[in-house]
CHARMM internal coordinates of N, CA and C (Angstrom, degrees):
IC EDIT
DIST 1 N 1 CA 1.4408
DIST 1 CA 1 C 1.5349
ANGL 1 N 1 CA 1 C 108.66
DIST 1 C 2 N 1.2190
ANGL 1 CA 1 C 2 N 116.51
DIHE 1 N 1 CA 1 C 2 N 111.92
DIST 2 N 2 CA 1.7554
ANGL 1 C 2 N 2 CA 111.62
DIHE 1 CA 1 C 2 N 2 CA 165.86
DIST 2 CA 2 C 1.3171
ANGL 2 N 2 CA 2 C 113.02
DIHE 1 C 2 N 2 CA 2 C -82.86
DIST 2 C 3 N 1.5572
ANGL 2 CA 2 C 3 N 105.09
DIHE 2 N 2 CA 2 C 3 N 156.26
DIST 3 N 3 CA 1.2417
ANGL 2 C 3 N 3 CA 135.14
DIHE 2 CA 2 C 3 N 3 CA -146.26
DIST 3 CA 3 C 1.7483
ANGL 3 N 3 CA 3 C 99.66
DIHE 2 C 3 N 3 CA 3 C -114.71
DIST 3 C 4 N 1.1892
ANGL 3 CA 3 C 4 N 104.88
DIHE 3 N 3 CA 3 C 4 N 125.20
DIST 4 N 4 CA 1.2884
ANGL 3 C 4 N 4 CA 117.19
DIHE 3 CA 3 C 4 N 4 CA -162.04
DIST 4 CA 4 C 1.3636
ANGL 4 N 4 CA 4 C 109.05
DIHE 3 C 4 N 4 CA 4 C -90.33
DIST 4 C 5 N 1.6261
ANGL 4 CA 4 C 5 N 126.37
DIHE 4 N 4 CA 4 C 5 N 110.43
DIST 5 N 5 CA 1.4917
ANGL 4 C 5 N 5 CA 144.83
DIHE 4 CA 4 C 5 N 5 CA 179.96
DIST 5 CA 5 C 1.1862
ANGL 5 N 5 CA 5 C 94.43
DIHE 4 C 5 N 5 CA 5 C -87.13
DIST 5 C 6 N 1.8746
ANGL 5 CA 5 C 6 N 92.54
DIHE 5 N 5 CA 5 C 6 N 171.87
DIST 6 N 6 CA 1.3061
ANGL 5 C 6 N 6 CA 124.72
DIHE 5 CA 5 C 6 N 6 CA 143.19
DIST 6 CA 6 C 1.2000
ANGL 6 N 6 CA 6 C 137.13
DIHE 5 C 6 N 6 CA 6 C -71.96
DIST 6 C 7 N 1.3378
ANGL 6 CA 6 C 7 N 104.69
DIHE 6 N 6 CA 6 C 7 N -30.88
DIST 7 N 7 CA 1.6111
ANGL 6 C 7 N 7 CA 113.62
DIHE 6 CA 6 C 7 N 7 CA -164.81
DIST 7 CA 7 C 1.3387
ANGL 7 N 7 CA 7 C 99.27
DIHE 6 C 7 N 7 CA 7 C -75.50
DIST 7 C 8 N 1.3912
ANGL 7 CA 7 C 8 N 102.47
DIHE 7 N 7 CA 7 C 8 N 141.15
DIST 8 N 8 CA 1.4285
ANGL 7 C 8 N 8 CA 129.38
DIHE 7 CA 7 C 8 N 8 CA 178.29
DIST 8 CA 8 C 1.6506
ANGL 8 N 8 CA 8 C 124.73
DIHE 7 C 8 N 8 CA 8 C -114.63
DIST 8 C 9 N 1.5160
ANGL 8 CA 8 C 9 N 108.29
DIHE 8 N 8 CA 8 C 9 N 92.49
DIST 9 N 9 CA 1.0988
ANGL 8 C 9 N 9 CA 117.15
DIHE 8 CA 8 C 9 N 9 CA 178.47
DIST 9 CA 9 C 1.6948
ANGL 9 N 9 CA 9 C 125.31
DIHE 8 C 9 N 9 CA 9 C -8.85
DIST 9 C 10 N 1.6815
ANGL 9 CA 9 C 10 N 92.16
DIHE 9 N 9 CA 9 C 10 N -63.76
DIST 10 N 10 CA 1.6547
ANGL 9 C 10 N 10 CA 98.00
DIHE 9 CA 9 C 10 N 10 CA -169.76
DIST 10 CA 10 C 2.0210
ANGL 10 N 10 CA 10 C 117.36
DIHE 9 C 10 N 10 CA 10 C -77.00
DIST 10 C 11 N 1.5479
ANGL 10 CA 10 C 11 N 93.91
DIHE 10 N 10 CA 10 C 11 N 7.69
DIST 11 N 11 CA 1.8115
ANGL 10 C 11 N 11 CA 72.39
DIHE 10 CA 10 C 11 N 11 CA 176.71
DIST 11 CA 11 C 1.4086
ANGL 11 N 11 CA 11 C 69.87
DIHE 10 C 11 N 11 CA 11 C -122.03
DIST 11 C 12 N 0.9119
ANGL 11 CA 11 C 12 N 152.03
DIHE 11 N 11 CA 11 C 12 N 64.78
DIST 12 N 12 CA 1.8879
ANGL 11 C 12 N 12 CA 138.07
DIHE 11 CA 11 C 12 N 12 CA 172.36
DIST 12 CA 12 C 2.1340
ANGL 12 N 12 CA 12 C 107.00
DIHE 11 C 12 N 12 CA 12 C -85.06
DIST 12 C 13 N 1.5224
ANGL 12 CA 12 C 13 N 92.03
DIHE 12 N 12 CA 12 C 13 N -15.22
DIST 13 N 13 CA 1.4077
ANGL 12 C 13 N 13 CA 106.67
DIHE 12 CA 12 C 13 N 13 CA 176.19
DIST 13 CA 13 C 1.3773
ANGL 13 N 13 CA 13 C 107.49
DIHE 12 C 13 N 13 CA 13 C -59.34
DIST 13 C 14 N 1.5396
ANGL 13 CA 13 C 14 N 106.86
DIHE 13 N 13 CA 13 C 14 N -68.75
DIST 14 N 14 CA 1.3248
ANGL 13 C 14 N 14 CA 125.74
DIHE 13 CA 13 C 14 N 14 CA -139.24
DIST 14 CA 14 C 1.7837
ANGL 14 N 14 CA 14 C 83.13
DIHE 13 C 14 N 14 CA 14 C -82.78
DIST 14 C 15 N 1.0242
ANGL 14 CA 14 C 15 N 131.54
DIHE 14 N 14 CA 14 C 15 N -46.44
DIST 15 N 15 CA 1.7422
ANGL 14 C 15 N 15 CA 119.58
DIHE 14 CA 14 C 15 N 15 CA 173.66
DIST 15 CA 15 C 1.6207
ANGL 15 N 15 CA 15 C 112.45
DIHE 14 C 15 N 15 CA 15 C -40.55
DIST 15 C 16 N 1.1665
ANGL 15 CA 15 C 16 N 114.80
DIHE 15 N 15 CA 15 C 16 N -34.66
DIST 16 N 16 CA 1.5242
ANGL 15 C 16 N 16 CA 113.60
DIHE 15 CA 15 C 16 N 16 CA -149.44
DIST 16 CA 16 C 2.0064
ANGL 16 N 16 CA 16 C 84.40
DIHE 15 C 16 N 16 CA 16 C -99.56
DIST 16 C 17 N 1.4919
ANGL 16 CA 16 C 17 N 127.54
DIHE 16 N 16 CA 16 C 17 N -46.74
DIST 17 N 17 CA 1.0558
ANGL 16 C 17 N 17 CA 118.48
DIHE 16 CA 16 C 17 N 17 CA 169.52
DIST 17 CA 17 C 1.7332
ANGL 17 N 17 CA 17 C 112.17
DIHE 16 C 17 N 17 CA 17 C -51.23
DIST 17 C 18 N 1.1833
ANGL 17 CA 17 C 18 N 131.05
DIHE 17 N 17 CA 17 C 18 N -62.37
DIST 18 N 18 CA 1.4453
ANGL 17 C 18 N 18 CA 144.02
DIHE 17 CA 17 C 18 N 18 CA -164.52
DIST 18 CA 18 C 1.9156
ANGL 18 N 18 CA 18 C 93.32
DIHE 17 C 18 N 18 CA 18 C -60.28
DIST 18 C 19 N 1.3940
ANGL 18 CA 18 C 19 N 119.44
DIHE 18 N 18 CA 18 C 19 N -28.45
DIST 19 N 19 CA 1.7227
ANGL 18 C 19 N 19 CA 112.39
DIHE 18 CA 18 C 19 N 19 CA 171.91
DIST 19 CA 19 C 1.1545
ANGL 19 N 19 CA 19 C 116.20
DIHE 18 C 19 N 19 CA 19 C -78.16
DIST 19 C 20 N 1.4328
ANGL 19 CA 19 C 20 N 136.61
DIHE 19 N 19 CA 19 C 20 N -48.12
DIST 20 N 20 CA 1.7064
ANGL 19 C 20 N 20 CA 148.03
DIHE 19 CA 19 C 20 N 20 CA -140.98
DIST 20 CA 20 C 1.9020
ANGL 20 N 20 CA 20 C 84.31
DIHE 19 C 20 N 20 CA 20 C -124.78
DIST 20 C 21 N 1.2662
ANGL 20 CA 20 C 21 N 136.42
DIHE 20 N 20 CA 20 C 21 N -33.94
DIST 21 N 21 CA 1.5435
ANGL 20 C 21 N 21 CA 109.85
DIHE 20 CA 20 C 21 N 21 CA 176.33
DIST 21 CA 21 C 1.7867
ANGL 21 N 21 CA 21 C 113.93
DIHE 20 C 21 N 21 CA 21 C 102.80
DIST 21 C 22 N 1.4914
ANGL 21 CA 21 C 22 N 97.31
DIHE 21 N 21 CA 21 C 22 N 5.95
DIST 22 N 22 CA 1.2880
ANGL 21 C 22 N 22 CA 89.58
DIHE 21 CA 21 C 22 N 22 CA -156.84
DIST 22 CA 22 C 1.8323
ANGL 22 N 22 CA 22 C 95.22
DIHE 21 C 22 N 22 CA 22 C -143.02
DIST 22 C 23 N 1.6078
ANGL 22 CA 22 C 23 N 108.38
DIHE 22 N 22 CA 22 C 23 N 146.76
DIST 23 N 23 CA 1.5862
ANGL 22 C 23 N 23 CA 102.68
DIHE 22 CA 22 C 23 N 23 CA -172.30
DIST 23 CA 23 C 1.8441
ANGL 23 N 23 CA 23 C 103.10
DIHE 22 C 23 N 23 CA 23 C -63.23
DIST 23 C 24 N 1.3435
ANGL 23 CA 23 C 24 N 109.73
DIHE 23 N 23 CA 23 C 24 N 162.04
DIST 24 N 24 CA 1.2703
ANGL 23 C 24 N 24 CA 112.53
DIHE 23 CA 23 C 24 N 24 CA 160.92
DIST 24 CA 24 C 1.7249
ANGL 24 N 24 CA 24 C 119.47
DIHE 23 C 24 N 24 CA 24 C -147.27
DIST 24 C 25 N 1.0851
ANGL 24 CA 24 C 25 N 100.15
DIHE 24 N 24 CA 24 C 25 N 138.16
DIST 25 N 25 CA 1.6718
ANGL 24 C 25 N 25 CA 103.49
DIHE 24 CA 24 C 25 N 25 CA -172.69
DIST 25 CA 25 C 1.9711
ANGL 25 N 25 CA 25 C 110.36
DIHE 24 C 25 N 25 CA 25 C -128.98
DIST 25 C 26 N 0.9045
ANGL 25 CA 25 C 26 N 101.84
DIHE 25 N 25 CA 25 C 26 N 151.77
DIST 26 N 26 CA 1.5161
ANGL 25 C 26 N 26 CA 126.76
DIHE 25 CA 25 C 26 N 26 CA 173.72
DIST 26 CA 26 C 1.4719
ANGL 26 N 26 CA 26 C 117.31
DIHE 25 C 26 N 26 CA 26 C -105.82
DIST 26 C 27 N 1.2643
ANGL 26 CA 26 C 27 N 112.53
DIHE 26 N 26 CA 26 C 27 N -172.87
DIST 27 N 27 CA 1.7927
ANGL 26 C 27 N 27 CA 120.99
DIHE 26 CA 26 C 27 N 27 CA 167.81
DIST 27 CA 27 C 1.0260
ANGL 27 N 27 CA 27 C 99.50
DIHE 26 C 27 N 27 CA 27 C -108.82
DIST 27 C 28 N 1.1850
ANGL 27 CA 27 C 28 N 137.65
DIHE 27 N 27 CA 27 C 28 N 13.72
DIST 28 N 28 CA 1.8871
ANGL 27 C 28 N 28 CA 124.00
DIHE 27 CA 27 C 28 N 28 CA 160.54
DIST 28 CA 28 C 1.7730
ANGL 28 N 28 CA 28 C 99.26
DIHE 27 C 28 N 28 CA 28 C -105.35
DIST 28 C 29 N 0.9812
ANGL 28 CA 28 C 29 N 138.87
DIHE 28 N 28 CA 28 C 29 N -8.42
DIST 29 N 29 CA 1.4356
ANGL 28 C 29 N 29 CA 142.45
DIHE 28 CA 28 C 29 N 29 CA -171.61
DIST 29 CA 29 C 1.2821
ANGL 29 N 29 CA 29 C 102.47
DIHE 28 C 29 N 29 CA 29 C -96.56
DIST 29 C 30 N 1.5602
ANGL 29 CA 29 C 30 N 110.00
DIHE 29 N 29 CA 29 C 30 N -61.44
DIST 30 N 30 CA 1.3326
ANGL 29 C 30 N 30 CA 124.70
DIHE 29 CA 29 C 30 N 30 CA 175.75
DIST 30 CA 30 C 1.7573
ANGL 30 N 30 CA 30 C 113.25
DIHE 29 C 30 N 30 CA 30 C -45.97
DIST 30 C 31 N 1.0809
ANGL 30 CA 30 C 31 N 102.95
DIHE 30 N 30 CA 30 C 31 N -29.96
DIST 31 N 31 CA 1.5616
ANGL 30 C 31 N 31 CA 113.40
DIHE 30 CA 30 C 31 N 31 CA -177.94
DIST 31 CA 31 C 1.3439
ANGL 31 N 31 CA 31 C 113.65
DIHE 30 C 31 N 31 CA 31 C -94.31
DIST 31 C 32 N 0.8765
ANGL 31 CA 31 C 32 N 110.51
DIHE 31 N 31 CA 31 C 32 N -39.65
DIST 32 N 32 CA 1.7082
ANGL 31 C 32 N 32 CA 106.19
DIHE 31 CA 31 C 32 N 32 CA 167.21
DIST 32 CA 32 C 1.2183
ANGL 32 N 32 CA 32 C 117.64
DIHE 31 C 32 N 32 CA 32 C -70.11
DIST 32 C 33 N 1.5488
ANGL 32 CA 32 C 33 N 137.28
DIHE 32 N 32 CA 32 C 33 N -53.75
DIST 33 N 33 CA 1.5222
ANGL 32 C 33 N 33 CA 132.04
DIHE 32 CA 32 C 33 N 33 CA 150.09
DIST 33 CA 33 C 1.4426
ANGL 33 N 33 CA 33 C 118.24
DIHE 32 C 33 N 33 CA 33 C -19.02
DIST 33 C 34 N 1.2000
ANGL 33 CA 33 C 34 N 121.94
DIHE 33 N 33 CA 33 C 34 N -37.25
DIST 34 N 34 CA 1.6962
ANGL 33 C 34 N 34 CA 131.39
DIHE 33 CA 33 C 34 N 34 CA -159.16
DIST 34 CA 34 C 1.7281
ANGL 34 N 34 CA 34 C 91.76
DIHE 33 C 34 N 34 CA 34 C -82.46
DIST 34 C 35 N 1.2307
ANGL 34 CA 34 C 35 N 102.70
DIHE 34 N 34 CA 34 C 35 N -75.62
DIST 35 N 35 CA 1.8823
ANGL 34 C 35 N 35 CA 135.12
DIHE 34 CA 34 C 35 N 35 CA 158.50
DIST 35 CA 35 C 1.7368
ANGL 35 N 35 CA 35 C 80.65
DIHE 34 C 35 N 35 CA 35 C -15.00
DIST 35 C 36 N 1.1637
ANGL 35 CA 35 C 36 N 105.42
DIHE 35 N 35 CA 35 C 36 N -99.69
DIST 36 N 36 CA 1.7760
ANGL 35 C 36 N 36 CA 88.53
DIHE 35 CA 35 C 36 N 36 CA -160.15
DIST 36 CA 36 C 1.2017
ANGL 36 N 36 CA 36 C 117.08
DIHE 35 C 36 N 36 CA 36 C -74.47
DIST 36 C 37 N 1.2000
ANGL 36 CA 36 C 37 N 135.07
DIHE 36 N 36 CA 36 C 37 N -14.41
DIST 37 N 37 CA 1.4720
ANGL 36 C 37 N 37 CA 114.93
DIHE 36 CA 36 C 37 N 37 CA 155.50
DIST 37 CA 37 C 1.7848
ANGL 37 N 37 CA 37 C 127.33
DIHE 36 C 37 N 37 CA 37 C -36.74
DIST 37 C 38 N 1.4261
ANGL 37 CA 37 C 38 N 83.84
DIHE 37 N 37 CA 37 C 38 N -51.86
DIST 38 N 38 CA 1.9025
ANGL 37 C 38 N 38 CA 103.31
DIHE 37 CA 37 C 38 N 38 CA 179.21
DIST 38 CA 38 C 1.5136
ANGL 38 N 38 CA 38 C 100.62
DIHE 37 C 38 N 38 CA 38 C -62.63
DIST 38 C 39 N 0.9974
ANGL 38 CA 38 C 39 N 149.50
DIHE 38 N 38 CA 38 C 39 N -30.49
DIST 39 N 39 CA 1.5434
ANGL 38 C 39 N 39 CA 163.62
DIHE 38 CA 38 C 39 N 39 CA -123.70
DIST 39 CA 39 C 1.7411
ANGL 39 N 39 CA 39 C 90.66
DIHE 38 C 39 N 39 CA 39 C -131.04
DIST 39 C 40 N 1.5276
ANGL 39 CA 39 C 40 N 110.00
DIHE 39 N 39 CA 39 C 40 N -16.40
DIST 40 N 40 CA 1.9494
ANGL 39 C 40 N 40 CA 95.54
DIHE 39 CA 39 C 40 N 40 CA -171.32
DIST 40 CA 40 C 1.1264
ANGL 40 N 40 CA 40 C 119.99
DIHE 39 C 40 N 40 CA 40 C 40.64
DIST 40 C 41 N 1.3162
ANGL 40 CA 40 C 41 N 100.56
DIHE 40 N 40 CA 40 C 41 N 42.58
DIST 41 N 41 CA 1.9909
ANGL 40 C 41 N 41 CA 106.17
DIHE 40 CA 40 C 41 N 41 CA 162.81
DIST 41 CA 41 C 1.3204
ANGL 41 N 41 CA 41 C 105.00
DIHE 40 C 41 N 41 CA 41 C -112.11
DIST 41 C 42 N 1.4775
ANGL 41 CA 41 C 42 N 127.88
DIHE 41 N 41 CA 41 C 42 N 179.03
DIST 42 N 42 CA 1.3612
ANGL 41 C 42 N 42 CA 132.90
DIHE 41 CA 41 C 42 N 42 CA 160.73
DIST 42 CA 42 C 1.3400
ANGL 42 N 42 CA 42 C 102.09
DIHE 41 C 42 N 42 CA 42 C -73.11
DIST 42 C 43 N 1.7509
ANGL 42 CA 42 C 43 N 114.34
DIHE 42 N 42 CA 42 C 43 N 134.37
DIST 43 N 43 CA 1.6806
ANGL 42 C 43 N 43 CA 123.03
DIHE 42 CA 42 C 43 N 43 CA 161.56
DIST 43 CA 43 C 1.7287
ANGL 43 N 43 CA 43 C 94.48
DIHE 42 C 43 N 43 CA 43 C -84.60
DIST 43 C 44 N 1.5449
ANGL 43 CA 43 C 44 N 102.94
DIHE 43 N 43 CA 43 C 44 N 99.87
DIST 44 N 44 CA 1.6715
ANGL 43 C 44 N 44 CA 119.26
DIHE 43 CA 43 C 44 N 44 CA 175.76
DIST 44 CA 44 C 1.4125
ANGL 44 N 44 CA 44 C 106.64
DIHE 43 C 44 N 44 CA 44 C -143.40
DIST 44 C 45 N 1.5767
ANGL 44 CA 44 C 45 N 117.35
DIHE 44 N 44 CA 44 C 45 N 74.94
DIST 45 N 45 CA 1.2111
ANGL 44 C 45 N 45 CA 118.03
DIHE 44 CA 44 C 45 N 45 CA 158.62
DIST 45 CA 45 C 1.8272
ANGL 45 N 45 CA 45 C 122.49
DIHE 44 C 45 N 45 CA 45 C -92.97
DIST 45 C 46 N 0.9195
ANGL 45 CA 45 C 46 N 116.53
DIHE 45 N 45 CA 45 C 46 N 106.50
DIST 46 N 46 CA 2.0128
ANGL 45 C 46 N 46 CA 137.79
DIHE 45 CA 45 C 46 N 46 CA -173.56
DIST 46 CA 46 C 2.0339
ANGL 46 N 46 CA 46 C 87.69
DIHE 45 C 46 N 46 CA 46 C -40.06
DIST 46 C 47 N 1.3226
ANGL 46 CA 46 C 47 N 89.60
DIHE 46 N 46 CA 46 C 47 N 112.08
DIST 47 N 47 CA 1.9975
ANGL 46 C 47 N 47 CA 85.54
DIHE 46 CA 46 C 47 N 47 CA 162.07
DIST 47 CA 47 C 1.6748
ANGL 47 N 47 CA 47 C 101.52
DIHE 46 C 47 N 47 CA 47 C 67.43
DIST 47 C 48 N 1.3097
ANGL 47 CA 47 C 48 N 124.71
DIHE 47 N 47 CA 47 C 48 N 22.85
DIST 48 N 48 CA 1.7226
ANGL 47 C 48 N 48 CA 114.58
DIHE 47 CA 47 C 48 N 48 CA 165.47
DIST 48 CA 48 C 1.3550
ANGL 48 N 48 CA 48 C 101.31
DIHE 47 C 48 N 48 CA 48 C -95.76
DIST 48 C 49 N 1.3030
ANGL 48 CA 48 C 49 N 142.01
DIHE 48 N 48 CA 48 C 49 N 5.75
DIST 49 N 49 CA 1.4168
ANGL 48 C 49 N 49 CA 147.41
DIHE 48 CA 48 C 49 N 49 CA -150.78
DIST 49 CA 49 C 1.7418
ANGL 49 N 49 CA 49 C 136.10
DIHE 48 C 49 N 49 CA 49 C 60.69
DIST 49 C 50 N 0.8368
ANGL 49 CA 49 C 50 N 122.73
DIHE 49 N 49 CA 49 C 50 N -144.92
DIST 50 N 50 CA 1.6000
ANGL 49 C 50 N 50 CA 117.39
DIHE 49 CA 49 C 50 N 50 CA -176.21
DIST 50 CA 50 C 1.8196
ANGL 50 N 50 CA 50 C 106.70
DIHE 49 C 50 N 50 CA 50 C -75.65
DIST 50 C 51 N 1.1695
ANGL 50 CA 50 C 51 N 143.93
DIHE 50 N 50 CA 50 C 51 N -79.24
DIST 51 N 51 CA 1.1821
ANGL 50 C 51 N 51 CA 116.37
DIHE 50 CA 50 C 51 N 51 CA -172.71
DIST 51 CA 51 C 1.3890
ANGL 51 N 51 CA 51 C 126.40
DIHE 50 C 51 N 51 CA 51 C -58.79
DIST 51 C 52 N 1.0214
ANGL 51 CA 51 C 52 N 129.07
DIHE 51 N 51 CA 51 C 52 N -26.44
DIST 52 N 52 CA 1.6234
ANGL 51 C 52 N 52 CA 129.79
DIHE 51 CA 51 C 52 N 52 CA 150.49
DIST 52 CA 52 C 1.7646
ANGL 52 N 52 CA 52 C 123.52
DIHE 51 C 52 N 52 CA 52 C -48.81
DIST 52 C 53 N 1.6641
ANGL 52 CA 52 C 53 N 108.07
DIHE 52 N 52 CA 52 C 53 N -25.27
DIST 53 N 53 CA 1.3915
ANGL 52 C 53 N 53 CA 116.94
DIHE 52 CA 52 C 53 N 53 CA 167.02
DIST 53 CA 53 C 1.6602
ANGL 53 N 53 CA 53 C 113.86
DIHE 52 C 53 N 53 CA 53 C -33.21
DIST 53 C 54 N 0.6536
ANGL 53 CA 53 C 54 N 125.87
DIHE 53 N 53 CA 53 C 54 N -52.13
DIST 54 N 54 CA 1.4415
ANGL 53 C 54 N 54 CA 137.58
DIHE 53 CA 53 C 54 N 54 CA -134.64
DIST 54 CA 54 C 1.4151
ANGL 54 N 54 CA 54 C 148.04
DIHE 53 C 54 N 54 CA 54 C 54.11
DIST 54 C 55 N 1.6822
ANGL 54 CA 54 C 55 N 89.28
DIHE 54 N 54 CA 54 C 55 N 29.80
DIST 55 N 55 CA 1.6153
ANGL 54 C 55 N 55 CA 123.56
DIHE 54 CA 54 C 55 N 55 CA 167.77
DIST 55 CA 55 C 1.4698
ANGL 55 N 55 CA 55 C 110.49
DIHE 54 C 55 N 55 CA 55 C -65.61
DIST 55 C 56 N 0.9741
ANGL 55 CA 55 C 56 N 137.17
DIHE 55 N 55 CA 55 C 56 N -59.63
DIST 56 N 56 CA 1.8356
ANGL 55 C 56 N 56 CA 171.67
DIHE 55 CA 55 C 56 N 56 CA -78.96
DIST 56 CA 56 C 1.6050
ANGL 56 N 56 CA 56 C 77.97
DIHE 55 C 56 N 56 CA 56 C -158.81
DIST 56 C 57 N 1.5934
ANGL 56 CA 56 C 57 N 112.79
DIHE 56 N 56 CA 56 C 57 N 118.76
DIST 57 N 57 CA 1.7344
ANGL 56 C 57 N 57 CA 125.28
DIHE 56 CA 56 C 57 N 57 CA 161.11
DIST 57 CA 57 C 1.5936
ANGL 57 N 57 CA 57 C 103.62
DIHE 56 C 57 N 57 CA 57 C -123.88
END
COOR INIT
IC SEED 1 N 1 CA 1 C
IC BUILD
């Protein structure tokens, strides 16, 4: 039986940036930025951390 947290996968970025001070990225972030870049949408995911911000063009 798993045990039901708090932690939330999809902002796990923006916790670990908002502790240490500093951006942090993966290959699923990195890929989704790319993904909607190619897509000509805004990369604006709420709580994925700084390149998901939609600071970063």
């Amino acid at each position: 039986m798993r045990q039901k947290t708090d932690y939330n996968v999809n902002n796990s970025h923006q916790i670990v940036e908002d502790k240490i001070g500093v951006p942090v990225v993966s290959a699923a972030t990195c890929t989704t930025f790319r993904m909607l870049e190619a897509l000509k949408l805004e990369p604006f995911v709420p709580g994925a951390g700084r390149l998901l911000s939609g600071q970063i063009h």
